[in-house]
Structures are given as structure tokens and as C-alpha cells.
C-alpha positions as CSV (number, residue, x, y, z in Angstrom):
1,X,61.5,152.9,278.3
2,X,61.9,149.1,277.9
3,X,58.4,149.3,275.8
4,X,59.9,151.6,272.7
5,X,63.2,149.4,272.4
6,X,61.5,146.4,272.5
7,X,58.6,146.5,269.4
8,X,57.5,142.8,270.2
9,X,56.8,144.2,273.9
10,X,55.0,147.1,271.9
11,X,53.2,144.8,269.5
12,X,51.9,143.1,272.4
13,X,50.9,145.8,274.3
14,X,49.1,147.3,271.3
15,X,47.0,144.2,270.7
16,X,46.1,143.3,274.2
17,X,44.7,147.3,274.4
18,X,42.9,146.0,270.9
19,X,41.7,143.0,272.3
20,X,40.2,144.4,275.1
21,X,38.6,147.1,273.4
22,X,37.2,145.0,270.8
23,X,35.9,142.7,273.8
24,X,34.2,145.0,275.8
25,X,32.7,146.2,272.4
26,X,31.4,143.1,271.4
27,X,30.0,141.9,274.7
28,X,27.9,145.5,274.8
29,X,26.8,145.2,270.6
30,X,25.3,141.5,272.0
31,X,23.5,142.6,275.3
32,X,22.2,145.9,273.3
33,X,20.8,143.5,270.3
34,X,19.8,140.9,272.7
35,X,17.4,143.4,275.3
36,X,16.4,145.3,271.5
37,X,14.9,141.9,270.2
38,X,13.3,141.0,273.6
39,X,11.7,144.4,273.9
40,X,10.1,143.5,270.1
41,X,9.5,140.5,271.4
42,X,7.3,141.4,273.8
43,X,6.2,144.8,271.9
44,X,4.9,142.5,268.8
45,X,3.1,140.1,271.7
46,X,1.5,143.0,273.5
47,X,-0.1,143.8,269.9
48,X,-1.2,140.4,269.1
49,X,-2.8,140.3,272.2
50,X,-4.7,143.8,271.6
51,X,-5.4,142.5,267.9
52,X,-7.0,139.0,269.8
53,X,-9.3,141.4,272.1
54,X,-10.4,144.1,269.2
55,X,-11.9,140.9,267.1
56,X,-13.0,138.8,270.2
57,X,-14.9,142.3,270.8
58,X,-16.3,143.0,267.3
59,X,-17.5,139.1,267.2
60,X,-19.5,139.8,270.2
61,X,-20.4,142.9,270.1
62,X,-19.4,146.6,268.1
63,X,-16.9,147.9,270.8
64,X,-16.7,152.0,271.5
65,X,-14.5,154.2,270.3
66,X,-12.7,154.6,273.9
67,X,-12.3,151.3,274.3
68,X,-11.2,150.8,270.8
69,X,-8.6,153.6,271.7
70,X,-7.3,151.8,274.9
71,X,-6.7,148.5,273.2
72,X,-5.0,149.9,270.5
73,X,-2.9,152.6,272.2
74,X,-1.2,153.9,269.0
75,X,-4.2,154.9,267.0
76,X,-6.2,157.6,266.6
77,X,-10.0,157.6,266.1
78,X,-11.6,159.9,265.3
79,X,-15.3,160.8,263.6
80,X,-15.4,157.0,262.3
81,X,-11.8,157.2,260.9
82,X,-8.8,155.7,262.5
83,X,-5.3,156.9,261.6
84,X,-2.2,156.1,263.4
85,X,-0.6,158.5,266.3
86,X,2.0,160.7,265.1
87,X,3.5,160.0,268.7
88,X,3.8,156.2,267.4
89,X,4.9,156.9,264.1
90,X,7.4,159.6,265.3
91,X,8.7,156.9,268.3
92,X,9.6,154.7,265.5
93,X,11.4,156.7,263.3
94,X,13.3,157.7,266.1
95,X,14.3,154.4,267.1
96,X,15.2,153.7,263.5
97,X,17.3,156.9,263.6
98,X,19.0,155.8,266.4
99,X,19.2,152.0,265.2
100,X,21.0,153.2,262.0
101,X,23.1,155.6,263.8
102,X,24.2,152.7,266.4
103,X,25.4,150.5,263.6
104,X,27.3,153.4,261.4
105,X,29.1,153.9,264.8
106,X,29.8,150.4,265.8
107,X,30.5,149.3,262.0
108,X,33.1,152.7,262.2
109,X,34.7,151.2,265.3
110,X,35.1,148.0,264.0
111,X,36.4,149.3,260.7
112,X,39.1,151.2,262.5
113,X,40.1,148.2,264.5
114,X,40.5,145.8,261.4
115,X,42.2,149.0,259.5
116,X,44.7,149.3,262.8
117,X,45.7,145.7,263.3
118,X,46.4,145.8,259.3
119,X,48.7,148.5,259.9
120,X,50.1,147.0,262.9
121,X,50.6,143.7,261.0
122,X,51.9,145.2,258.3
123,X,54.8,147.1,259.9
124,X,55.5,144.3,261.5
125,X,56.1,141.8,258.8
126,X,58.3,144.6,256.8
127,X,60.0,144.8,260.2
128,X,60.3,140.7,260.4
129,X,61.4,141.1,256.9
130,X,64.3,143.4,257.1
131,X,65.6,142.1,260.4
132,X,65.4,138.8,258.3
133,X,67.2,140.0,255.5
134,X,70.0,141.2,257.6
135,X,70.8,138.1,259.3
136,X,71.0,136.8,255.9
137,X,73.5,139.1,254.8
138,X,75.4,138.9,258.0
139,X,75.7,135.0,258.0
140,X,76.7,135.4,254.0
141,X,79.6,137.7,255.4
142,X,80.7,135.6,258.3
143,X,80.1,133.1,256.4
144,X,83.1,134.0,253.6
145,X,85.2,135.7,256.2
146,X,85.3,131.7,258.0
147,X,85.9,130.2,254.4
148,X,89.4,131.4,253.6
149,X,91.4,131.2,256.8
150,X,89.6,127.8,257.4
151,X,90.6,126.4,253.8
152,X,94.2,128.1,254.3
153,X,94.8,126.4,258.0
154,X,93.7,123.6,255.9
155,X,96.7,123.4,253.7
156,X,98.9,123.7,256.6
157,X,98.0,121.1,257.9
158,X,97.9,119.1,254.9
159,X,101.3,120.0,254.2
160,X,102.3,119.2,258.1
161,X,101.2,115.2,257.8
162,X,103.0,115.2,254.0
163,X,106.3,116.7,255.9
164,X,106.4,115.3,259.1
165,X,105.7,111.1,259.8
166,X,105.5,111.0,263.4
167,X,102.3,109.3,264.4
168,X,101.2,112.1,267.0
169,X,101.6,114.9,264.3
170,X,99.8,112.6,261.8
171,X,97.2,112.0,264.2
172,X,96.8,115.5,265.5
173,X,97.2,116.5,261.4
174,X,94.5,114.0,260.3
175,X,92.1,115.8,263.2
176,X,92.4,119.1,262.0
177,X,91.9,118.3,258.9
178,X,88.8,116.6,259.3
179,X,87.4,119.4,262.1
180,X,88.3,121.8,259.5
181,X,86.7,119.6,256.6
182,X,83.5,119.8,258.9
183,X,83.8,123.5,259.3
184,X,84.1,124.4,255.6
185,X,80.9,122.0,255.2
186,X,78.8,124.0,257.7
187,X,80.0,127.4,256.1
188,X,78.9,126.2,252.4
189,X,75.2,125.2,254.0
190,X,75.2,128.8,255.5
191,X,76.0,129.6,251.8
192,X,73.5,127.6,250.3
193,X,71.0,128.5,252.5
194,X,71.7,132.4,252.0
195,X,71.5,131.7,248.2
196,X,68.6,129.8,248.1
197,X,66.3,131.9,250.2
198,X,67.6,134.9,248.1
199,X,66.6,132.9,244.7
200,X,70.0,133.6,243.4
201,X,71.1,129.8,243.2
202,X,71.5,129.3,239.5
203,X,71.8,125.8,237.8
204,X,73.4,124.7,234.9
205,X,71.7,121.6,233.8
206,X,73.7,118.8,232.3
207,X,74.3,115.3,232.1
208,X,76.4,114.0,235.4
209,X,77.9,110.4,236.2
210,X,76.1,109.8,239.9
211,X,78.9,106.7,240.6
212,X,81.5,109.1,240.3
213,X,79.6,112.2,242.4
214,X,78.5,109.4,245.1
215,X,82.0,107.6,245.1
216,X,83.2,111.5,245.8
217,X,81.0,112.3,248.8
218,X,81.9,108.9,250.8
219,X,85.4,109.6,250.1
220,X,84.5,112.8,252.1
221,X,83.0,111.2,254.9
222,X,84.5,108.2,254.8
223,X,87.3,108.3,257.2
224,X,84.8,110.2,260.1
225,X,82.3,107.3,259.5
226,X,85.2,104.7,259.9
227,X,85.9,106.3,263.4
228,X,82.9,105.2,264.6
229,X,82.4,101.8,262.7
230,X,80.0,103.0,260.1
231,X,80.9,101.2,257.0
232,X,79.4,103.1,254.0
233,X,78.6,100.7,250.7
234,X,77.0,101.7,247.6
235,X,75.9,99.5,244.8
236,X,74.9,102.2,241.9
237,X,75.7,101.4,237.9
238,X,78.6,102.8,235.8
239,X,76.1,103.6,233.6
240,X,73.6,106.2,235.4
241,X,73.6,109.6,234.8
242,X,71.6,112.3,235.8
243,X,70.2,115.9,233.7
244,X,71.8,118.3,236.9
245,X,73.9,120.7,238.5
246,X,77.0,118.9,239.3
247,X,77.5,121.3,242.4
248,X,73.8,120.8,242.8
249,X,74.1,117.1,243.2
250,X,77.3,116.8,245.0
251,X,76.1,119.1,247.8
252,X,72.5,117.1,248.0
253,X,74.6,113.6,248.2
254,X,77.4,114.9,250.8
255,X,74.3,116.5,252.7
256,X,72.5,113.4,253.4
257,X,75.1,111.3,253.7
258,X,76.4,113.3,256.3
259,X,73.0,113.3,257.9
260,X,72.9,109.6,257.9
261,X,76.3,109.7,259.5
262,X,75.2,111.8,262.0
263,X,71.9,109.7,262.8
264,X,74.6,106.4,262.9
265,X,76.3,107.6,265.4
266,X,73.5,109.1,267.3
267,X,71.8,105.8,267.2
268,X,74.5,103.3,267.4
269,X,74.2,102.2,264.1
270,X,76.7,100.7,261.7
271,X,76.0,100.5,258.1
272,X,75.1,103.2,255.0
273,X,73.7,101.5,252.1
274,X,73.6,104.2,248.7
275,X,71.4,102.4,246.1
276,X,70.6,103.2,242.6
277,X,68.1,102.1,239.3
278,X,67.1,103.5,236.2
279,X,63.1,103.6,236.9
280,X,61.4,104.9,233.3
281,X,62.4,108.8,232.7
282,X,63.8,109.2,236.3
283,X,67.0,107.9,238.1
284,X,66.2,106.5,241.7
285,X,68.8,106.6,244.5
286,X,68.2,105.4,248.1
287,X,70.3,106.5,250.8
288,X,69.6,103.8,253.8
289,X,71.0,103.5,257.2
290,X,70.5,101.7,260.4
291,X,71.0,104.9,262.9
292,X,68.5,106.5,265.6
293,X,65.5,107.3,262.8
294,X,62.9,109.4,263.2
295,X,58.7,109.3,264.0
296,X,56.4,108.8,260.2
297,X,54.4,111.9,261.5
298,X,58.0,113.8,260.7
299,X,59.1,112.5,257.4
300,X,58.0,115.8,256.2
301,X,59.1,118.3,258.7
302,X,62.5,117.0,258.4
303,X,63.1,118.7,255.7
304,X,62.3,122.3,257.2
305,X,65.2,124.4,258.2
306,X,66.6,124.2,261.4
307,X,63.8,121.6,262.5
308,X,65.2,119.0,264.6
309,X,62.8,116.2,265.9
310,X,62.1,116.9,269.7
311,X,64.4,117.7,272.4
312,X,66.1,114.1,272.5
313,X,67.4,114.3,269.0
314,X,68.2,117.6,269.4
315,X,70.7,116.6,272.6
316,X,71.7,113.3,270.9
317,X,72.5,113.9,267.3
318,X,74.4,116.9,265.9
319,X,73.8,119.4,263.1
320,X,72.6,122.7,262.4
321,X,69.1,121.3,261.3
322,X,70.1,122.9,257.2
323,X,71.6,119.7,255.3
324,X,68.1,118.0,254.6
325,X,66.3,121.3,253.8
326,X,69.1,122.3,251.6
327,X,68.9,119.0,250.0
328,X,65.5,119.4,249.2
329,X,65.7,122.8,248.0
330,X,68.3,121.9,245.3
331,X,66.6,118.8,244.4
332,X,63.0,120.7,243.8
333,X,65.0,123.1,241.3
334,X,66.5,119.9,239.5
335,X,63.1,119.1,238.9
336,X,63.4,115.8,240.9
337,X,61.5,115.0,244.0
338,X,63.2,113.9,247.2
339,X,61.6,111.5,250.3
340,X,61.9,110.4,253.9
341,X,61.0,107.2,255.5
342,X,61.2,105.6,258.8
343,X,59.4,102.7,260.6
344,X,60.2,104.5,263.9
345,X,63.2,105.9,266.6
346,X,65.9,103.6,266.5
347,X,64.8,101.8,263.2
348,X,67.1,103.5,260.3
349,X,66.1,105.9,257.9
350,X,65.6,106.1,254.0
351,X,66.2,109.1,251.6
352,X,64.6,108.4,248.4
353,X,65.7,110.8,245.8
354,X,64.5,110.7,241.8
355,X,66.5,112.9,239.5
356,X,65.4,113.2,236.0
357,X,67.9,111.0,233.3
358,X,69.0,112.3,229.9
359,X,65.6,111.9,227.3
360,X,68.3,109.7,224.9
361,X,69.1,107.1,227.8
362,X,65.3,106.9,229.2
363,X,63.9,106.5,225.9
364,X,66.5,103.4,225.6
365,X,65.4,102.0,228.6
């Protein structure tokens, strides 16, 4: 049956027979307690009312014993005495009985319930889990089987445009290269990803020259931005360094650069501006650009994996939707904290990232 090969048509199944269960439950628990505490209700006023006629009596005048006995039904009097009807006191303990037994019963039920949707839950989330965990470790191995014949067509090509100067095998050379280039950049996110979620991304802290790292990742990028017209510029001092991961850093630069590639060419936009400032124990870097932007509501979502801002920035800019949240991850186990702005679509974006500096240069400063 379709039901037992598909457990999310199971799942649901299962809790729609819970919910209706429960529901039909519930709706009986609240007419029961609602007709019990009318009939006390009106019990309790029946007795107020015979308790209003005994006195009105004895104020006018000593009533008999019969008519004592028919305006309080549920005693007995008897030689002068009045003691209450063991018909009365037994009706009660009954109904307390059965009161008692009702809630052990419909607590029970309830009990089961919560105990089976646990259980459901449960299997459910270790299923999530596992399935999860296995399209981690398939997109690790697909992943490094890509790597090595992409890097190795690489170098033939390479070695192609150094052999050969005609302008069409240049051209066609320089393509491959940089399709290939974007490739290999795709497969180290899947990487990063993989390692990240599995906590298995280690960092060796140090001290790293950010002109040289940032001067790196536009040289990656450059020539695909300069295709379209995007002119990268950074203005950062010789003099800045950061307390990093080298790798770390280099794969957080080339990630958002590439994403504000990506929105400049989805937007129309022109320029990449990569600032830099020494700002008390902290290094600053700004990564600006003029492409399609982004809503305020989403400068955090931005940096979830695979979240892309609606369906038009899905269709109009490319990407996996794993540069930014990588970026983030790595910068969070820097210790540095990483931002997004944007006055609106079609308004540019800013990355604000702040790294930590050496203790030696930020005590200079």
C-alpha cells in the first residue's frame, strides 16, 4: 500500500485519527461538565428554595413533621430527630464514585494520547534525522567525487590557452575555466556546509593580512564581474590584520563577494566597494554594492541556508542559497559577528563583518 511506503502519508493519517478522537473526546468531556454543573445548579437552587420555605414556616408558625419531610425530601424525621436519608447520602457517593471514575478514565485517555503523539513525534524526528544525515554524507561524496575531475579538466584547459593563441581557443579556454572555477566553488560550499553542520570544521587561529586575502578573492572574481561591467574597488590598509582561520576568512570573503556579484548582475548594478577600519579590539570590513538588494524584514533570514528572498529573486538571481549562511557560520566560530543591510529591492546591499585584531595591535590603537 501507498500508506506503508510513504511514513509522512502515515504520520498524517495517524494524527488526523488522533485529532479526531481527541475532538470528539473533548466536545463530550465539555457537554458532560456543562449539563453536570447545570443540574447542581438547579439542585443547589431547589434547596435554597426549600431552606426559604422551612424558615418562612417556623417564623410563622411550627410546621409538621410531614410537611417538614416534603420540603426537605432528603431527611428523615423521626421521634423529634432529623437525620439524613441513606437514599441521599448513598445517591451522592454514587455520583462521586462515578465522578472520580469519569475523570481516571478520561485523564487515562488523554494520557495515552499525549504518550502516542510523543512516540509518534519521536520516531519521526529520529527518522528526519537519519534521512538528514544521509543526504549529508551523500552530498560530502558527490561532493569529492565532482572535486577531482573538475580541478583536473581544469588544468587542461589551463594548459590549452598557455599552448594554443588562437582567440577562439582562448576564448572557449578562458570559459571553461571560469565555469569550472564556479563549479569547484559550489562543491567547497557543499563541503563547508557538510562540515559545519557535522561540527567537524576546525580552526586554527592566527594572525592574517585581510589586504592580501581580499586582494585574493577579487582576483577570483574579477574577470566574471568584468563581463558584466561590475568594477570591484577596495580601499582596506596594509596594515590590518585579523586573529583567524586563513581558509576561514578567505571562504567568508570569496562568499559574499560572489554574492554581491550575483545580486549586481541580477539587479543591473555596477560597482563593489570592499572597505576596511581598525574600530577598538575589532577589525571592520564592509562589503557594498549597488545590485537588486533585498527587503529590511530579511537582513536576517538571509543568512539561513538555502533561503532565497521570494520567488522573484529566486528566478532573477542565481545561487544555491549556502554562501551567506556559510559565511556566517565561519565568522560566528571566529568569534566575530557578521551583518546585512538594505534600504530596499533595487537599492544595493551592505555586509558588515567585525573580526577580532591581534590584542598587541588593538592595544596600540
Amino acid at each position: 500500500m501507498i500508506v506503508w511506503r510513504d511514513p509522512s502519508k502515515a504520520l498524517q493519517i495517524g494524527f488526523l485519527v488522533l485529532f479526531l478522537i481527541s475532538a470528539a473526546q473533548v466536545f463530550w468531556w465539555i457537554t458532560d461538565h456543562a449539563a453536570y454543573t447545570r443540574g447542581i445548579t438547579d439542585r443547589l437552587v431547589v434547596l435554597y428554595d426549600s431552606d426559604a420555605q422551612v424558615v418562612t414556616r417556623f417564623l410563622g408558625e411550627t410546621p409538621t413533621t410531614a410537611e417538614l419531610e416534603v420540603l426537605l425530601p432528603h431527611l428523615k424525621i423521626e421521634s423529634g430527630i432529623a437525620r439524613v436519608e441513606v437514599n441521599a447520602v448513598d445517591e451522592i457517593e454514587g455520583e462521586e464514585s462515578s465522578r472520580i471514575n469519569q475523570y481516571f478514565w478520561e485523564g487515562g485517555f488523554f494520557l495515552l494520547v499525549l504518550l502516542g503523539g510523543i512516540i509518534v513525534l519521536t520516531r519521526t524526528i529520529r527518522h528526519d534525522a537519519q534521512l538528514r544525515k544521509r543526504q549529508q554524507n551523500f552530498l560530502a561524496a558527490v561532493s569529492h567525487e565532482f572535486k577531482s575531475p573538475l580541478a583536473s579538466m581544469q588544468l587542461a584547459a589551463e594548459t590549452l590557452t598557455m599552448r594554443i593563441d588562437e582567440p577562439i581557443t582562448q576564448r572557449l579556454g578562458g570559459r571553461i575555466l571560469q565555469d569550472g572555477a564556479r563549479l569547484l566553488r559550489l562543491i567547497e560550499n557543499l563541503l563547508d556546509t557538510t562540515q559545519l553542520e557535522e561540527g567537524h570544521h576546525s580552526l586554527k587561529m592566527e594572525p592574517v593580512s585581510l589586504v592580501n586575502i581580499i586582494d585574493a578573492g577579487i582576483a577570483q572574481l574579477e574577470e566574471h564581474a568584468q563581463t558584466h561591467n561590475i568594477r570591484i574597488t577596495q580601499e582596506v590598509p596594509e596594515e590590518l590584520t585579523l586573529v583567524a582561520d586563513s581558509a576561514a576568512v578567505e571562504s567568508v570573503f570569496r562568499n559574499i563577494l560572489d554574492n554581491a556579484v550575483k545580486a549586481c548582475i541580477a539587479g543591473g548594478g555596477k560597482s563593489i566597494t570592499v572597505t576596511a577600519r581598525a574600530k577598538h579590539n575589532q577589525v571592520e570590513v564592509k562589503v557594498s554594492d549597488d545590485g537588486i538588494g533585498f527587503v529590511p524584514q530579511d537582513s536576517v533570514m538571509i543568512f539561513e541556508k538555502f533561503y532565497r528572498s521570494g520567488e522573484e529573486m529566486r528566478r532573477v538571481m542565481a545561487g544555491t542559497g549556502l554562501g551567506l549562511y556559510i559565511a556566517r557560520e565561519l565568522v560566528k566560530l571566529s568569534g566575530g559577528k557578521i551583518e546585512a543591510f538594505s534600504k530596499g529591492k533595487g537599492r544595493g546591499a551592505t555586509f558588515t563583518i567585525n573580526w577580532p585584531r591581534p590584542k598587541a595591535e588593538s592595544n596600540k590603537s
